[in-house]
C-alpha angles and dihedrals in degrees: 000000000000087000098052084053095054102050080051099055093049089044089064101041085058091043084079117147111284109261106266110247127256124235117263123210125276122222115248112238106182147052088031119219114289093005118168082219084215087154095061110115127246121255096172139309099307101026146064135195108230121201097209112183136170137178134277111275123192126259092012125134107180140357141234115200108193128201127193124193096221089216106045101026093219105146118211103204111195119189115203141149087215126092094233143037144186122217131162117251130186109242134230098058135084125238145182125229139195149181132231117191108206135193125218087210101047135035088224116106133178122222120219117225111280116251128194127219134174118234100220111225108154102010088202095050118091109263122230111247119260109250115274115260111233108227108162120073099003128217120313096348130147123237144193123228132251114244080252097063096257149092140205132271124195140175143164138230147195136175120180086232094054084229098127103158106171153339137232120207121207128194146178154128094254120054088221087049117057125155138212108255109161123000133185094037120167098192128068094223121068125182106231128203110227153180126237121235096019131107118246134201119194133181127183110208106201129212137187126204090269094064086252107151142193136176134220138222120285103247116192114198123177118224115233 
């Protein structure tokens, strides 16, 4: 009898409540990757009005869409139960944009791919390239050394003119202190000289034949 007692008693203390899902990421819609956003309505002279959407994601309860000018770096968060939103943007700058599904019953969220657009001011002035995406590594990875004592860097990038002149590539072991470590090149890999055992931050600053410049995301990756 004790023992059937027992085996209950552990049966119902396994029976607990099943763990509550956590969100998974939604697809972006519009404005598509590298879009001009010609559509976008106008506001006034120096603003548009842009209809983002995305598709349904489960366990989700609500969205933030979340939308950063690549040259100021000012972010514009929207929160919203809804698969598509309008916000005001200023024009003639590119931006990325993302998507966190969020849960009201868990912390745990789930981010959508990040997708670049060009907000259209002039049609006939040169646009600024879009920032460079880091590929490789990505961000805070860890990574084995060559035999010579490197690793490769890549990246990838776009401008809407195709005019893409150089990039500069920065480094360093703070994200707020970065140094110039190669300039003028005409390739998106570099083969860099570390360290092993040490944490690295690296930035790629773009420029087109017009002197147009962006700037990319700050990536940090750990030798190994």
């Amino acid at each position: 009898m004790k023992k059937l007692w027992i085996l209950s008693l552990v049966s119902l203390l396994g029976c607990g409540p099943d763990p509550i899902p956590a969100p998974e990421p939604t697809l972006l819609i519009s404005p598509t990757n590298l879009n001009r956003c010609t559509s976008a309505s106008l506001v006034n002279t120096n603003e548009r009005q842009v209809a983002f959407q995305w598709t349904t994601s489960l366990h989700t309860d609500f969205y933030e869409l979340i939308i950063q000018n690549a040259i100021s770096g000012e972010q514009t968060k929207v929160n919203t139960t809804l698969l598509k939103e309008s916000v005001i943007l200023s024009n003639g700058a590119p931006y990325r944009w993302y998507v966190l599904s969020k849960s009201t019953a868990i912390e745990q969220t789930a981010k959508s791919s990040e997708w670049q657009f060009y907000l259209e001011a002039n049609p006939q002035s040169s646009h600024i390239p879009f920032p460079a995406l880091l590929v490789e590594p990505p961000q805070d990875a860890f990574v084995d050394l060559e035999e010579s004592g490197s690793i490769i860097l890549q990246w990838e990038g776009n401008d809407l003119d195709d005019d893409i002149s150089t990039y500069d590539l920065y480094v360093g072991n703070s994200e707020t202190d970065l140094d110039l470590v190669d300039h003028g090149l005409t390739s998106s890999d570099y083969s860099l000289p570390v360290s092993a055992a040490t944490i690295y931050f690296w930035q790629i600053v773009t420029t087109d034949r017009e002197g147009n410049q962006s700037y990319s995301s700050v990536f940090q990756f750990t030798t190994n």
